[in-house]
C-alpha positions in Angstrom: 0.0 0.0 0.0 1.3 3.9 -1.1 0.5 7.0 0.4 1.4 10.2 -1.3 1.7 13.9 -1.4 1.0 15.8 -4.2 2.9 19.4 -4.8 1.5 20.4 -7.9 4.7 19.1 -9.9 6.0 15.8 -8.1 3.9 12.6 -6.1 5.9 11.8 -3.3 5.2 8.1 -2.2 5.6 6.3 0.9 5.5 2.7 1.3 3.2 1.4 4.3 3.8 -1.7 4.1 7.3 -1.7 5.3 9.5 -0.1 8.2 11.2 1.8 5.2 10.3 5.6 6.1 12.1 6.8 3.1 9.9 8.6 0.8 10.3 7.9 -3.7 9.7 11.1 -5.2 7.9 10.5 -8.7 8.1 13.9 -11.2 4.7 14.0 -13.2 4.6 17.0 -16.1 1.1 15.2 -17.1 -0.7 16.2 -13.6 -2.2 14.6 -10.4 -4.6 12.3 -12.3 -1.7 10.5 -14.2 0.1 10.3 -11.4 -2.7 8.8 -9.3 -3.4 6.4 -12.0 0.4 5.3 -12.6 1.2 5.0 -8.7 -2.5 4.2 -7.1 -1.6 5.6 -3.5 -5.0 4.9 -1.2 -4.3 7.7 1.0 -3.6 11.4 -0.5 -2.6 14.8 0.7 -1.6 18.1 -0.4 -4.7 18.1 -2.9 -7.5 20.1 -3.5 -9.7 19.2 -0.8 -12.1 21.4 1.6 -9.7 22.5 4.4 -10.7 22.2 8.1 -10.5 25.4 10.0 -8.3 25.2 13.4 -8.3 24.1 16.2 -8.7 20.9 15.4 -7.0 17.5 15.2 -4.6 17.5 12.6 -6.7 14.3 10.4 -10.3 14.0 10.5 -11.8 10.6 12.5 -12.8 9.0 9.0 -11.5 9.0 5.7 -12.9 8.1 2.4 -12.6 7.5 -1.5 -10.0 6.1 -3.3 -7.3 7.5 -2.8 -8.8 8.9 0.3 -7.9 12.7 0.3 -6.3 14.1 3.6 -8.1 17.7 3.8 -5.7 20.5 4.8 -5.6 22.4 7.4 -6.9 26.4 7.4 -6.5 29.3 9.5 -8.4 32.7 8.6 -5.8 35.0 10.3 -3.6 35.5 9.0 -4.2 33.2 5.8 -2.7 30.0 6.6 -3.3 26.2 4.9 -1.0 23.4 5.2 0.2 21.1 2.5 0.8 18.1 3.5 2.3 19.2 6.5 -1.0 17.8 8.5 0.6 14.5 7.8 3.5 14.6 9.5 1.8 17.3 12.8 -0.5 13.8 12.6 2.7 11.8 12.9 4.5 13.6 15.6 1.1 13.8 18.0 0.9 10.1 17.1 4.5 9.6 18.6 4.3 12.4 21.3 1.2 12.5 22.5 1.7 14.7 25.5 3.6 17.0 24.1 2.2 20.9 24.4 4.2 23.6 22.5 5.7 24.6 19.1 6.4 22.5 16.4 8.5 24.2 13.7 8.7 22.3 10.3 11.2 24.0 7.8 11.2 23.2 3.9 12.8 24.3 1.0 10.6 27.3 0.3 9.1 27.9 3.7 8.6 27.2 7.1 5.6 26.2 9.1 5.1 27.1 12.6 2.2 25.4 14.7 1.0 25.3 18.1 0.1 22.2 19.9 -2.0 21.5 22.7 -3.8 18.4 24.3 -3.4 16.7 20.2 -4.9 19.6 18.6 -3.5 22.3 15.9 -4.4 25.8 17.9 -2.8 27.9 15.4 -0.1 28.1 12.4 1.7 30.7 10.7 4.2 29.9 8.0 7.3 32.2 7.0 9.0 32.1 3.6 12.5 31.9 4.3 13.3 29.4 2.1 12.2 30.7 -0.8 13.6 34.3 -0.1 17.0 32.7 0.8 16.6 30.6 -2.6 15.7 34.0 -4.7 19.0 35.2 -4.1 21.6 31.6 -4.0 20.7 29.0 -5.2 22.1 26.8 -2.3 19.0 27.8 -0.6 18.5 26.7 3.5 22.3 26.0 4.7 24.6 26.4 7.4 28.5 26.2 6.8 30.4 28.5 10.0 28.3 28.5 12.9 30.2 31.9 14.5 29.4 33.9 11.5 25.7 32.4 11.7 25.0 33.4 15.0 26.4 36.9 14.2 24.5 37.6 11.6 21.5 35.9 13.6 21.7 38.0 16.5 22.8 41.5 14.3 19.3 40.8 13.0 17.4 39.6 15.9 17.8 42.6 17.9 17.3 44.8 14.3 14.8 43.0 11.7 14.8 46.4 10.4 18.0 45.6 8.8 17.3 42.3 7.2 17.4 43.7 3.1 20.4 45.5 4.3 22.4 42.6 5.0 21.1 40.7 1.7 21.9 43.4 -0.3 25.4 43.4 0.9 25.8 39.9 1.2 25.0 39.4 -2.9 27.3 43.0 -3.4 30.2 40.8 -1.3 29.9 37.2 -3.7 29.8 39.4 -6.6 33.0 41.2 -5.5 34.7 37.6 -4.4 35.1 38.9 -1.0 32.9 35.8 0.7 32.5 32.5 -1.4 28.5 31.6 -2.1 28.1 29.2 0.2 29.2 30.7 3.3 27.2 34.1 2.0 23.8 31.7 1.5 24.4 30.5 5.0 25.0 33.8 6.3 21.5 35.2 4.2 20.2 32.1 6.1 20.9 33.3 9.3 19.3 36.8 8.6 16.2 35.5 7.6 15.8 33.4 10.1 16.8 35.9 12.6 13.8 37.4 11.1 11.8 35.0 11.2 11.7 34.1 15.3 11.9 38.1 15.9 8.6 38.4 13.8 7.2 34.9 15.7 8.8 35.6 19.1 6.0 35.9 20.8 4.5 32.4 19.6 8.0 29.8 20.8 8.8 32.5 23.8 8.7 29.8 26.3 7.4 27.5 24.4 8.9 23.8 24.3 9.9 23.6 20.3 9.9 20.5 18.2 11.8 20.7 15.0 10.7 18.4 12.4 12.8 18.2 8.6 15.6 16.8 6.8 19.3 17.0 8.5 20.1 19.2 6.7 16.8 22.2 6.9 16.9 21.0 10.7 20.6 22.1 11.6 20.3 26.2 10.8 17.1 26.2 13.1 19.0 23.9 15.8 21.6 26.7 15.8 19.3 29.6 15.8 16.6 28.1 18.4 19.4 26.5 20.8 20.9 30.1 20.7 18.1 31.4 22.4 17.6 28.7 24.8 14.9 27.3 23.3 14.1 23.6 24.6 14.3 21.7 21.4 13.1 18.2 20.3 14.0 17.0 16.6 12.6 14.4 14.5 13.3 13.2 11.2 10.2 14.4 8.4 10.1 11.2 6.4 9.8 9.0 10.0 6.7 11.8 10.7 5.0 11.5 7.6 5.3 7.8 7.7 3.9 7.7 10.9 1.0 10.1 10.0 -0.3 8.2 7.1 -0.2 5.0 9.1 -2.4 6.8 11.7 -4.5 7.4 8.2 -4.6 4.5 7.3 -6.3 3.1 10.2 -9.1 6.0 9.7 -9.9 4.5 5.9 -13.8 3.6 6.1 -15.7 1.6 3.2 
C-alpha cells in the first residue's frame, strides 16, 4: 500500500507496508490524475480538498474515497493552509502525545510554525524563508560556520529592520569575491531566520519547540533556536509522515 503527497509538480510516495520511512519522489509533467493512476496511492494529501479550520485535530476521525484525500488544514488569520504538512503534525502527535508547544517544520521554500496543545492544531503561521533565501543563491537553506551564523543571527534579531540591508550586501560581497557563495547563503540564512523568530517571538517564547525536517533544513534552526535557549526536540520528516499516514490508514472507512 502507497500513500502520497502531491505538490503540484512531483507525487511523493511512501510505502506502508514496510518499516522503510524513506519517501520515492515521482516527477509528473502530465498532472495529479496521471500520477494517481500510474502509482495508485489509497491515501492522498496536499490536494484540492475542503480545508478544516483550526483548532482541530490535525486528520479527520474517517477518511474516504479512493485515494482517500487528507483535507488541509486552514487558519483565517492570518491566511494559513497546510500542504501536507497535517501528515507529519499527525505523525508527531501520534509519537508524542503529551507534548504541548511549538512544532517548527522548515522546507525548502518555507517554514511552518504550529501550536500544539492536548493533540490539537491551535494555530499556524508559515514564513517564507526558504524561498527568499533561494531568490538570491541557489544553495537555498544552509549552514556552513556557525560563529558567522549566530552573528548575523543576532545582528538581526535585535534589528529586523535591517534584514534587506544585509542581503543586499551579502550578494554585493559574492559578486565582489570577497565571501564565497556558500558561506554568504548561509549567512542570508541566518538573517532571515533571525527574522523570522523576531517576527514569531511571541509564539516559541517559552514554548517547548519540536523541530521536524531533513538533517540538513533542521541544523540552521537547531543553531538559531538552541541560541536562544529554546528547549528543542528534533525528529526526522520522512519517519513523521510515515507515521502520519499510518495513523491514516487506520481512519480509511468503506
Amino acid at each position: 500500500m502507497k500513500a502520497g503527497i502531491w505538490n503540484g509538480e512531483t507525487l511523493r510516495l511512501w510505502s506502508l507496508d514496510t518499516q522503510d520511512t524513506t519517501p520515492q519522489d515521482i516527477p509528473c509533467q502530465a498532472g495529479l490524475e496521471a500520477a494517481l493512476e500510474a502509482h495508485a496511492p489509497i491515501i492522498l494529501a496536499g490536494s484540492p480538498a475542503a480545508a478544516r479550520g483550526l483548532p482541530c485535530k490535525p486528520l479527520p476521525d474517517a477518511l474516504q474515497g479512493s485515494p482517500a484525500h487528507i483535507p488541509p488544514l486552514s487558519q483565517d488569520s492570518p491566511l494559513t493552509v497546510t500542504n501536507g504538512e497535517e501528515v507529519a503534525i499527525a505523525g508527531f502527535i501520534a509519537l508524542h502525545p503529551k507534548f504541548d508547544g511549538i512544532l517548527c517544520l522548515p522546507a525548502d521554500t518555507s517554514t511552518l510554525w504550529v501550536h500544539v496543545s492536548a493533540e490539537e492544531v491551535v494555530s499556524m503561521r508559515r514564513v517564507l524563508t526558504g524561498a527568499l533565501v533561494s531568490a538570491l543563491f541557489t544553495e537555498g537553506l544552509s549552514l556552513k560556520e556557525v560563529e558567522p551564523f549566530k552573528d548575523a543571527l543576532s545582528d538581526t534579531m535585535s534589528r529586523p529592520e535591517m534584514a534587506a540591508l544585509r542581503l543586499g550586501s551579502l550578494q554585493a560581497e559574492t559578486a565582489q569575491h570577497l565571501l564565497d557563495t556558500p558561506e554568504a547563503a548561509s549567512r542570508a540564512t541566518a538573517a532571515l531566520i533571525g527574522a523570522e523568530l523576531a517576527a514569531t517571538r511571541a509564539y516559541w517564547l517559552g514554548q517547548p519547540v519540536a523541530l521536524i525536517g531533513s538533517a540538513r533544513l533542521r541544523a540552521p534552526y537547531r543553531v538559531a533556536l538552541e541560541s536562544q535557549f529554546v528547549p528543542l526536540t528534533e525528529a526526522d520528516e520522512t519517519a513523521m509522515y510515515h507515521a502520519g499516514f499510518a495513523q491514516a490508514r487506520e481512519r480509511i472507512t468503506a
